[in-house]
C-alpha positions in Angstrom: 27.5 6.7 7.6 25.9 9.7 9.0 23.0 9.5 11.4 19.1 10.2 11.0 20.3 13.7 12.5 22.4 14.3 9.3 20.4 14.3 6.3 23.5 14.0 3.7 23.5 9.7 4.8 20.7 8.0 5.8 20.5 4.5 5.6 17.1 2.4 4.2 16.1 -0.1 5.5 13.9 -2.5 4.4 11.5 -4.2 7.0 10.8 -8.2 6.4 7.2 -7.5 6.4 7.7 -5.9 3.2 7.3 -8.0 0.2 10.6 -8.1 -1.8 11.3 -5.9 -4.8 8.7 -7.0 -7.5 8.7 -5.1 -10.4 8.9 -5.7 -13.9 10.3 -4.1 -16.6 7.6 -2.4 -17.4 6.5 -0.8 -14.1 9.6 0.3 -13.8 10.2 2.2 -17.3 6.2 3.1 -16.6 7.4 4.8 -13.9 10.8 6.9 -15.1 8.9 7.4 -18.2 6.0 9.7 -15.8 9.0 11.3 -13.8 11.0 12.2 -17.2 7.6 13.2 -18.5 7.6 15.7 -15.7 10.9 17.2 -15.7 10.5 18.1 -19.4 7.0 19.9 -18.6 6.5 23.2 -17.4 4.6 21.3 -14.5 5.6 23.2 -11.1 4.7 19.9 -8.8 5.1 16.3 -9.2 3.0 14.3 -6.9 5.3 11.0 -6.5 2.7 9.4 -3.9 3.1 8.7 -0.4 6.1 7.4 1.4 6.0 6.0 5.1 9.3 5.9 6.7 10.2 5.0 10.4 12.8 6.7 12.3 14.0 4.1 14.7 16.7 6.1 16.3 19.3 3.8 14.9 21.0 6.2 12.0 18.4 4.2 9.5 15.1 5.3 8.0 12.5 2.0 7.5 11.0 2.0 4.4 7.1 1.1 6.0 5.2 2.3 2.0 6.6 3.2 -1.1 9.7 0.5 -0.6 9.4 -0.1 -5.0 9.5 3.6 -5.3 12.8 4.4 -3.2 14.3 1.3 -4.5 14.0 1.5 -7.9 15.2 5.5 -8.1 18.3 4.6 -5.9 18.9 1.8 -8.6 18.4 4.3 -11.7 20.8 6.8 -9.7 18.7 9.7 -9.0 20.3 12.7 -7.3 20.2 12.3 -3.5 20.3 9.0 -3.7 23.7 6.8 -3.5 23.8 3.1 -4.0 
């Protein structure tokens, strides 16, 4: 696993503060269905929202906002992302 230093592994983590993976179904397909919207527009930008990570020094990113975002586009296997 490569460290925060090497952008081709990063490890996500989590903090317990974070409320646990929560969506449904249909957040979920609510959200693919916007970002395949996208990638079959002419649209230039996407605005995905914010993310606010951590760098603890540790070879790990914390996930601090957007923790249903990340998760759910590792899960569907987006590039960049490796489960």
């Amino acid at each position: 696993m490569g460290g925060a230093n090497n952008r081709n592994k990063l490890t996500f983590i989590t903090p317990e503060f974070q409320r646990p993976y929560e969506w449904s179904e249909k957040e979920v397909a609510i959200f693919l269905d916007d970002i395949f919207d996208f990638a079959e527009s002419d649209r230039d930008e996407y605005f995905l929202s914010t993310v606010i990570t951590y760098l603890p020094g540790d070879d790990s990113i914390e996930i601090v906002d957007g923790q249903q975002r990340i998760t759910t586009q590792m899960c569907q296997g987006f590039p960049g992302f490796e489960v």
